[in-house]
N, C-alpha and C positions, 0 to 999 in steps of 0.2 A: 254313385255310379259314374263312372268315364265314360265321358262323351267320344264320340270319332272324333268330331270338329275339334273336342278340347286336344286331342291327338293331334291332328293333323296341323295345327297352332303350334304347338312343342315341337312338334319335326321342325318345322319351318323358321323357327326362332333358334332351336339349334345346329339347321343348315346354311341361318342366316350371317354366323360366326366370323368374321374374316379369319384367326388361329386358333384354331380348336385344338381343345387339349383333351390329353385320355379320357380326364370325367363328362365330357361332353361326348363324346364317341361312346362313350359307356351310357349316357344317357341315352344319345339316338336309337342303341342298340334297344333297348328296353322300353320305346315308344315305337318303334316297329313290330317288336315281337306283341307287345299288349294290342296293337293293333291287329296284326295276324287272328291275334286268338278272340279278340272284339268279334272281325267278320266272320269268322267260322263258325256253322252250325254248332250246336251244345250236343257232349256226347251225348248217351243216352248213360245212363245212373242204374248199374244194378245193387237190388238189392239184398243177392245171396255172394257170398263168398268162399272159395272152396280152398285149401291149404292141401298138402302133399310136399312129399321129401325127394324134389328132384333129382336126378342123378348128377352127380358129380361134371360139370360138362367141361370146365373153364378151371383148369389151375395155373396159377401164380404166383412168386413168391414179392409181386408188388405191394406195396400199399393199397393201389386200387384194386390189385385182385384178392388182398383180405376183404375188402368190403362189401365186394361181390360175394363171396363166402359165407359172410353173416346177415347180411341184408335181403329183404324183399327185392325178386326181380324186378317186379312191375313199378315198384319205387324210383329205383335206378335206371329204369328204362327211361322217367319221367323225368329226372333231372337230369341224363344225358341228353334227352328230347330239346328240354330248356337251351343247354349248352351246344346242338345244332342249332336249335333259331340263333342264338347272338354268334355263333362262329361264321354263320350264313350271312350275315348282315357284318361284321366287321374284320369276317377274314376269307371270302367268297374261294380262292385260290385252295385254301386248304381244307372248306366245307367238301368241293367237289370231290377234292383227291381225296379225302376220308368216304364218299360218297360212295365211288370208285371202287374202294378196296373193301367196301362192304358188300356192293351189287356183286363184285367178283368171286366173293366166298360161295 
């Protein structure tokens, strides 16, 4: 199990860098975000599962919008979830403007 402190040492070792390179910025990302989800209360685990054939809500002829096509929502919800914590932590400028134009929808 990971400790906060053993966290809070790894931040600190790699804020302590005088030239930090991407893999070290990809680190910090990844000892914040564990951090985040350390303090946060644990969801609560259910244990029924319901399926259904949503409607059609989101088309695109992207890449990303096949995957959304064939994939669980709540999956995708999960790993874009992921990919707000580390864009919040290593790209703050374009976390909020994505922030932004999603409040706005």
């Amino acid at each position: 199990m990971i400790k906060e402190q053993d966290l809070h040492e790894a931040i600190a070792e790699c804020q302590g860098q005088r030239n930090p390179d991407a893999k070290t910025c990809l680190k910090l990302a990844a000892f914040y975000t564990i951090l985040d989800h350390v303090k946060a209360p644990a969801e609560p685990v259910f244990s029924e599962s319901y399926s259904y054939d949503p409607p059609e809500i989101y088309s695109s002829d992207t890449e990303f919008g096949g995957v959304l096509r064939r994939k669980d929502l709540n999956g995708i919800l999960g790993v874009i979830d992921e990919l707000m914590d580390t864009l919040r932590i290593m790209e703050p400028r374009v976390y909020n403007a994505v922030m932004e134009k999603m409040e706005s929808l």
